[in-house]
MARRO-159323 format. One record per residue (C-alpha): x, y, z; residue number from 0. Coordinates in Angstrom, 2 decimals, decimal comma. Example, Ala and Ser with C-alpha at 12.3 -4.5 7.8 and 13.67 -1.06 7.14 Angstrom:
[atom [12,30 -4,50 7,80] 0]
[atom [13,67 -1,06 7,14] 1]
***
This chain:
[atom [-6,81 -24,95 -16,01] 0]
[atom [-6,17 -21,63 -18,19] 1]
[atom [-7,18 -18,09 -16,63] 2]
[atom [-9,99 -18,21 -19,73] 3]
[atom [-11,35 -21,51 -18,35] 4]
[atom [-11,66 -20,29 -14,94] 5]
[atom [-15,14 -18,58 -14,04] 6]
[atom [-15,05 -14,57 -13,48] 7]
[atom [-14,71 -14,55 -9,63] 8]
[atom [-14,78 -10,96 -8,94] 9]
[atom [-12,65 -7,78 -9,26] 10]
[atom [-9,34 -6,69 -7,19] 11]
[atom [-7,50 -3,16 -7,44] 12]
[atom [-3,98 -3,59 -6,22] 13]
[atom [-2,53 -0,27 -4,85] 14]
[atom [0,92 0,23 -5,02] 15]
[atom [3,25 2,45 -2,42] 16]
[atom [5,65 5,44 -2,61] 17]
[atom [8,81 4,53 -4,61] 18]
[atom [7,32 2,18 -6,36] 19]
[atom [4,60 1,48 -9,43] 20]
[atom [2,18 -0,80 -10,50] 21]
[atom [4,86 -3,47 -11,93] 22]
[atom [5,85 -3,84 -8,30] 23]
[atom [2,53 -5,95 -8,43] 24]
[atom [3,23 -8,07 -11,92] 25]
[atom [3,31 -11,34 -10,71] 26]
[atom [0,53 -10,98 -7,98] 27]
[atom [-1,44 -9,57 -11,24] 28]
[atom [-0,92 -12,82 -12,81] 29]
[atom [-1,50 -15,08 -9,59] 30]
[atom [-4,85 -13,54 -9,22] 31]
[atom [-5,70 -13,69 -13,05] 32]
[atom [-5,15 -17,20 -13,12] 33]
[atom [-7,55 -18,01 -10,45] 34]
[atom [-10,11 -16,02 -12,10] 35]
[atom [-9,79 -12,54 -11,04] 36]
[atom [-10,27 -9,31 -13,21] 37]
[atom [-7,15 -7,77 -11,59] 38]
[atom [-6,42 -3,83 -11,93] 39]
[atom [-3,50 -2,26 -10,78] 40]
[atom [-3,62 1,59 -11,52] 41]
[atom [-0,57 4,14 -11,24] 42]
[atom [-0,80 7,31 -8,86] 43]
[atom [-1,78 10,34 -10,60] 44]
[atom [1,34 11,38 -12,57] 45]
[atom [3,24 8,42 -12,18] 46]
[atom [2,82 8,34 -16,39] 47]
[atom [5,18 5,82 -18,27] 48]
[atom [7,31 2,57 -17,30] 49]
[atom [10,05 2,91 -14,53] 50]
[atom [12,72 3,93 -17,28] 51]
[atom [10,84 6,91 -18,50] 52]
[atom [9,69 8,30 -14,70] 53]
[atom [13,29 8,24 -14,03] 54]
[atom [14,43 10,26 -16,63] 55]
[atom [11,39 12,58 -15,75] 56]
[atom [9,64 12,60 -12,41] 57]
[atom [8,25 16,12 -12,25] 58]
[atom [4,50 14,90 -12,68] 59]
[atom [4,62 13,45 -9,23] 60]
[atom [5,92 17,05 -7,83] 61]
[atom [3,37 18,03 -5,18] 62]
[atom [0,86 15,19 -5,40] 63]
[atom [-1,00 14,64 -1,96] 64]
[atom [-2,89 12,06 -0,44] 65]
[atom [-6,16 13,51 -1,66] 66]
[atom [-5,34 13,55 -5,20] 67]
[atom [-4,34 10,06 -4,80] 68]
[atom [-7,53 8,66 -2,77] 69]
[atom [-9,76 10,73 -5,31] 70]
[atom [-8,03 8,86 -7,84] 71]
[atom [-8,63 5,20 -6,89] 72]
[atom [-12,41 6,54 -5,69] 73]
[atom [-13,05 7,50 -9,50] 74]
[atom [-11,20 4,37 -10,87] 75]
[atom [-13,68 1,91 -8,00] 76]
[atom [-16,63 3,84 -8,57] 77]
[atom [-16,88 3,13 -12,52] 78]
[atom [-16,58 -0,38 -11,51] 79]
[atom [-19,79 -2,98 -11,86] 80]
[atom [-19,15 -4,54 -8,51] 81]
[atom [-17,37 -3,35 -5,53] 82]
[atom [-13,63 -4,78 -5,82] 83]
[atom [-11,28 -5,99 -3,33] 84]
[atom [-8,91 -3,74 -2,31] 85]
[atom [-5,05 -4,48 -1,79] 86]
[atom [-2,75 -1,94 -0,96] 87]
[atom [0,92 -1,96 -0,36] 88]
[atom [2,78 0,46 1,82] 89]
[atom [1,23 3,81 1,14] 90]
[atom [-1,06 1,96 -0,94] 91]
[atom [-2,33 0,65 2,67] 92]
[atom [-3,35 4,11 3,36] 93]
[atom [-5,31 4,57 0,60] 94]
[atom [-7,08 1,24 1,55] 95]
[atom [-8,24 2,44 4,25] 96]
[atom [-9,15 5,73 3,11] 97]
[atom [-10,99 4,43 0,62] 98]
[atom [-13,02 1,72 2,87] 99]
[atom [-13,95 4,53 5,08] 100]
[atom [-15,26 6,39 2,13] 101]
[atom [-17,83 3,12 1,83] 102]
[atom [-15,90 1,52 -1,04] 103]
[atom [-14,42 -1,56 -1,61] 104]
[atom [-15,75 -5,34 -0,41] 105]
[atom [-12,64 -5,89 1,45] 106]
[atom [-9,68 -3,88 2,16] 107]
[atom [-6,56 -5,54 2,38] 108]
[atom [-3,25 -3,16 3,84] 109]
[atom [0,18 -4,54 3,77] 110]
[atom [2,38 -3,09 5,76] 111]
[atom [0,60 0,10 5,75] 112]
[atom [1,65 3,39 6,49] 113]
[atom [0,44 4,69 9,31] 114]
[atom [-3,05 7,11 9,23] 115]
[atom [-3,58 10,27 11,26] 116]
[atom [-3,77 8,69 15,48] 117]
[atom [-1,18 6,15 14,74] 118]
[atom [1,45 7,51 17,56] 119]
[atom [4,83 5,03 17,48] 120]
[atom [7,48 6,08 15,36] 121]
[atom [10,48 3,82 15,61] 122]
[atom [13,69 5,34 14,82] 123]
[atom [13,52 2,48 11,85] 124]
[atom [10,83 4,27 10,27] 125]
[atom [12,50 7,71 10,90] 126]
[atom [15,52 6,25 9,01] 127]
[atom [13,72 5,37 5,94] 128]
[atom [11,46 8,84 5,45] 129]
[atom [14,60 11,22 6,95] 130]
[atom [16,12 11,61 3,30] 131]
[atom [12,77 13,26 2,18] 132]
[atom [11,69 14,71 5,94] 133]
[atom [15,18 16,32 6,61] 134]
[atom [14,80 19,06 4,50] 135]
[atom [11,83 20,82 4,60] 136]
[atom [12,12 22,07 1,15] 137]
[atom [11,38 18,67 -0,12] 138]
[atom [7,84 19,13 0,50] 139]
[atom [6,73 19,67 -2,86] 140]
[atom [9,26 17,97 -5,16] 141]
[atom [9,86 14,35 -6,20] 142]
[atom [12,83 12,04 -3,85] 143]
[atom [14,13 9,21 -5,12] 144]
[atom [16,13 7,09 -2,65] 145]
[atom [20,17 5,69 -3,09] 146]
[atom [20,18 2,25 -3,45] 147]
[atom [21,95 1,92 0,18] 148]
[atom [19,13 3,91 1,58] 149]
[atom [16,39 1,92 -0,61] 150]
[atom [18,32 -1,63 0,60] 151]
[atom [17,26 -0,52 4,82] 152]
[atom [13,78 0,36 4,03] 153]
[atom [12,63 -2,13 1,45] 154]
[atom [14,81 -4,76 1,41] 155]
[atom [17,22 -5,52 4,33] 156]
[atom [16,27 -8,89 4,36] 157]
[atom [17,91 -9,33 0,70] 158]
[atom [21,55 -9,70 -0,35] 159]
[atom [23,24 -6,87 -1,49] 160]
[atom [23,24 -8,18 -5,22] 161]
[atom [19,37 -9,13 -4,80] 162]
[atom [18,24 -5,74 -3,36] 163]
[atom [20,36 -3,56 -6,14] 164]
[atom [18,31 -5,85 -8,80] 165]
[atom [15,07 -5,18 -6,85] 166]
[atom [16,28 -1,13 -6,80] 167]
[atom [16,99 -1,68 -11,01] 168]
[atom [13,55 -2,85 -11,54] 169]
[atom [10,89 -1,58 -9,24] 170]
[atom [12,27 2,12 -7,61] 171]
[atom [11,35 5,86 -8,72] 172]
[atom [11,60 9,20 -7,27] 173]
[atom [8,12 9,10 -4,85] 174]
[atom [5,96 12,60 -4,00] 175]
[atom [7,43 13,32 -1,08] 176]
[atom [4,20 15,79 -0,19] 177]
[atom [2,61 12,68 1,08] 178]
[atom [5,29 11,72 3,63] 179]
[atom [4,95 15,23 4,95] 180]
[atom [1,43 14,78 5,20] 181]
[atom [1,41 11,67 6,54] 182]
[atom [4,20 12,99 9,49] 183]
[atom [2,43 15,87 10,57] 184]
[atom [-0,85 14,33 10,77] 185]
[atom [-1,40 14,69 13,97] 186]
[atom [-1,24 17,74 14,86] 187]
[atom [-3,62 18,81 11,67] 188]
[atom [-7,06 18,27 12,51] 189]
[atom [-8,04 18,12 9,06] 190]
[atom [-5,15 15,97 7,95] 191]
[atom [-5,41 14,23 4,64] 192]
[atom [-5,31 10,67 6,08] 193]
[atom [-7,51 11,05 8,43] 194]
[atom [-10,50 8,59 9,00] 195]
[atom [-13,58 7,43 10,98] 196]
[atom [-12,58 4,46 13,22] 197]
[atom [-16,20 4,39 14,46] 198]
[atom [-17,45 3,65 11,05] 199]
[atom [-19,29 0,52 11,69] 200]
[atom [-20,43 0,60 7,75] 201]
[atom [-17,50 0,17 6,05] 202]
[atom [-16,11 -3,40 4,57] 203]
[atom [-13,83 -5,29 6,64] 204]
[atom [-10,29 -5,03 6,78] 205]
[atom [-7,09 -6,75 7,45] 206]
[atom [-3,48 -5,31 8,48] 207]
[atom [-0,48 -7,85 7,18] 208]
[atom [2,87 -6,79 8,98] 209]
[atom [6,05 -8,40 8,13] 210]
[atom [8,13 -9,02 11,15] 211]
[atom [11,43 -7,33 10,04] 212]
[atom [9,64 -4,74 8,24] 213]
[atom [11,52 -1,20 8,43] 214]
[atom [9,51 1,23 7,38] 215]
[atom [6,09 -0,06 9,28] 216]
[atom [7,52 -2,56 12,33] 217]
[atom [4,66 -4,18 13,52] 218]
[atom [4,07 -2,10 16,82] 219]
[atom [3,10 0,34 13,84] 220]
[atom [0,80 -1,79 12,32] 221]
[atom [-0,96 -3,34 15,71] 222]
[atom [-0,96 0,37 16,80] 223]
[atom [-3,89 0,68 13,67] 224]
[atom [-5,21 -1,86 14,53] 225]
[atom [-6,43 -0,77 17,79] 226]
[atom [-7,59 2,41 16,55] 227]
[atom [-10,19 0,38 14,74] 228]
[atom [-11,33 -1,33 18,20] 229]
[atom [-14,07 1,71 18,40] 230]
[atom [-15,73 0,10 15,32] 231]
[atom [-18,19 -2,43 14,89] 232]
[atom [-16,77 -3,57 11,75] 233]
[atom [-13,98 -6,61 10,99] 234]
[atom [-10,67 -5,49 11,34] 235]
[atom [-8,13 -8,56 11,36] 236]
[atom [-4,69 -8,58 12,15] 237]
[atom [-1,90 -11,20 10,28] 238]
[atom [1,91 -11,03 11,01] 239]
[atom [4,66 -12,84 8,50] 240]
[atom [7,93 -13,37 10,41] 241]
[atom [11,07 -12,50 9,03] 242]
[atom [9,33 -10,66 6,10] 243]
[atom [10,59 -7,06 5,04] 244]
[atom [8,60 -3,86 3,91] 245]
[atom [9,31 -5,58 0,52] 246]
[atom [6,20 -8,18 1,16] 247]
[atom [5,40 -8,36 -2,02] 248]
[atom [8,16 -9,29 -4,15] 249]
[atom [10,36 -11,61 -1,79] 250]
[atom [10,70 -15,15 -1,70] 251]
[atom [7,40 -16,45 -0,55] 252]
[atom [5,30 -13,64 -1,85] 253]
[atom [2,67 -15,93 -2,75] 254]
[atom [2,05 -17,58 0,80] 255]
[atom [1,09 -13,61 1,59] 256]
[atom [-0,86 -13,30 -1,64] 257]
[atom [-3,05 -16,39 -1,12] 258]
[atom [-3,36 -15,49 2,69] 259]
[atom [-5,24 -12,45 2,12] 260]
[atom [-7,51 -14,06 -0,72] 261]
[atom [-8,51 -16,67 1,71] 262]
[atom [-9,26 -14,09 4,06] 263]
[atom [-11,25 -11,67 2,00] 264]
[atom [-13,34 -14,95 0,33] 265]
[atom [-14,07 -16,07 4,17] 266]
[atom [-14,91 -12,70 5,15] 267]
[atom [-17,22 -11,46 2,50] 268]
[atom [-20,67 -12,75 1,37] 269]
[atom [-21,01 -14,96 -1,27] 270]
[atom [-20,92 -13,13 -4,73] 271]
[atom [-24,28 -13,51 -6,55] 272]
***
């Protein structure tokens, strides 16, 4: 059966991460299409052109924050005729749930998400991967890209070498590094820019995937979210892939993870009208 045969089955916004852009999604784009999805997969504010061109030229990102971003997807959801499903990736797990505790959204899916202001591990792993934009303070407002070596621990160490430099080719950019910054000083801002209510019984229910050799977000990280969330009333649902890196969504077996979370957001939403 074609995509055009297949009856409208509802909306998902796929959020990408830092380093990254919405082709990091193409194929789940067209995996969701053809079961009927209207799938949208927006860019960060400033991320403007293909991967080629942001290269060449990644000042727009310079000094983009986690606010800018969230109020970004929040305009993008809002002008939507139905609430969406939500998929995030990485960063793009942080806006997730940002943006579910803001009441939008009819499930919120975060893949290996970064962690949110409470979160407390930090494995030297993840200190690894965000030390080339974290060790030097005057970072904060300017756009890091990553080497390929350094791109190869954090995204992909469960790749060849040849496999991960192709991955690097395609998929990296220079990221805002204003948001890691954010993001690792969270807790001690009260007012930090990812912070959220886990009491909020309101909001639609969410699910954490983790991938087992994952980096940049090991699992402790993720489960660590998770039970931040126990002081709500809402779902919040917890799924680990073994042997999977902070590169989830591209890998081999991408698609077990992508039909995972679409049986899970179909089982745990109503019924669309």
């Amino acid at each position: 059966m074609s995509a055009t045969e297949v009856p409208n089955a509802g909306t998902i916004v796929l959020i990408h991460g830092l380093w990254m852009t919405p082709r990091s999604w193409e194929r789940w784009v067209d995996h969701y299409t053809a079961q009927g999805y209207r799938v949208l997969a927006p860019a960060w504010p400033g991320l403007v052109g293909e991967v080629e061109e942001i290269r060449r030229d990644p000042s727009a990102l310079a000094g983009v924050g986690v606010r800018e971003i969230a109020d970004h997807y929040e305009r993008i959801i809002r002008d939507l005729e139905e609430p969406p499903i939500l998929v995030g990736h990485s960063f793009g797990g942080v806006m997730v749930q940002i943006l579910l505790d803001r009441g939008l959204g009819r499930a919120g899916i975060a893949i290996d998400s970064g962690p949110v202001k409470g979160v407390l591990p930090l494995p030297l792993s993840t200190l690894r991967t965000a030390w080339p934009v974290l060790g030097n303070p005057a970072n904060k407002n300017k756009a890091i890209g990553l080497t390929h070596r350094q791109f190869q621990y954090a995204f992909t160490n469960t790749l060849s070498a040849r496999a991960s430099e192709a991955v690097y080719n395609r998929y990296h950019v220079p990221g805002t590094a204003r948001v890691l910054f954010q993001a690792a000083f969270a807790n001690f801002n009260p007012r930090a820019a990812t912070r959220v209510n886990y009491r909020n019984n309101d909001r639609a229910p969410l699910l954490f995937i983790a991938g087992g050799a994952d980096h940049v977000v090991p699992p402790r990280v993720n489960k660590a979210n998770v039970r931040l969330y126990r002081k709500s009333g809402a779902i919040t649902d917890y799924k680990e892939f073994p042997g999977r890196s902070h590169y989830t969504v591209g890998q081999d077996g991408w698609e077990e993870v992508a039909d995972c979370i679409l049986d899970w957001a179909v089982s745990r939403t109503p019924a669309r009208s």
